[in-house]
C-alpha positions, -999 to +999 in steps of 0.1 A: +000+000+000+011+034-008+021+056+025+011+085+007-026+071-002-039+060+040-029+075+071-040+066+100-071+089+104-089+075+075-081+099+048-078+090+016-063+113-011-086+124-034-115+121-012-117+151+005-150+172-004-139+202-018-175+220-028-167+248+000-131+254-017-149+254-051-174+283-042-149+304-031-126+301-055-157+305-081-163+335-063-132+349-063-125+350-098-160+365-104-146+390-081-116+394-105-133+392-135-160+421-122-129+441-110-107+441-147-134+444-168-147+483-147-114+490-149-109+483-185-141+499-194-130+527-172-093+529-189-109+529-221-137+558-217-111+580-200-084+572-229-109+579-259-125+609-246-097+628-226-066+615-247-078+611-280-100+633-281-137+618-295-172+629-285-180+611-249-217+604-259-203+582-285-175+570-268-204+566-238-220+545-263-195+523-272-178+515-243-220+504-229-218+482-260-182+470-246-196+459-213-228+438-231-200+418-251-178+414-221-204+403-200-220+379-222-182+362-231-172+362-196-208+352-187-207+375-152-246+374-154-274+400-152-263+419-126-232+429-149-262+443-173-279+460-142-247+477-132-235+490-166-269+505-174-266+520-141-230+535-148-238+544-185-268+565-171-244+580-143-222+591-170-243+601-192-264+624-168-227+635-154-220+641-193-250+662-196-243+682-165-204+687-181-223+700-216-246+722-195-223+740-178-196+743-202-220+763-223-235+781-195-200+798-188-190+803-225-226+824-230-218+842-200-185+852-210 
């Protein structure tokens, strides 16, 4: 008999249950996959709008069509959806605001 296979307390390698370990490692990568794809979809809006220079409704636009894509290939679920509607409505108010304002001082002027 192998000494690595039975010790004396009855174990048997392989044959430990493992479900617990599984969640939370399941868990923890949805954590990590939640985590690079807001930053990536952060990285990107800031770089397009501020860096390069293109409209941020667009940008706004495609960077929401970003986050569908993501979500469905990385299949993080609907409450991916529920939080990047929530975000792209944030922004876009946020962008509206920007708009507002920046046109309020160049009239006043």
């Amino acid at each position: 008999m192998n000494a690595h296979a039975h010790d004396e307390s009855g174990y048997t390698h392989g044959q430990m249950e493992i479900a617990e370990q599984s969640r939370t490692w399941k868990g923890f990568m949805q954590i990590v996959w939640w985590g690079a794809g807001l930053v990536v979809l952060t990285l990107a809006y800031i770089t397009l709008v501020f860096a390069v220079g293109l409209p941020w409704f667009g940008v706004l636009i495609g960077t929401f069509v970003l986050a569908l894509v993501m979500g469905a290939v990385l299949k993080l679920g609907g409450a991916w959806i529920v939080v990047s509607v929530i975000l792209a409505v944030i922004v876009g108010i946020g962008g509206v605001i920007a708009e507002l304002t920046k046109a309020a001082i160049a009239g006043g002027g």
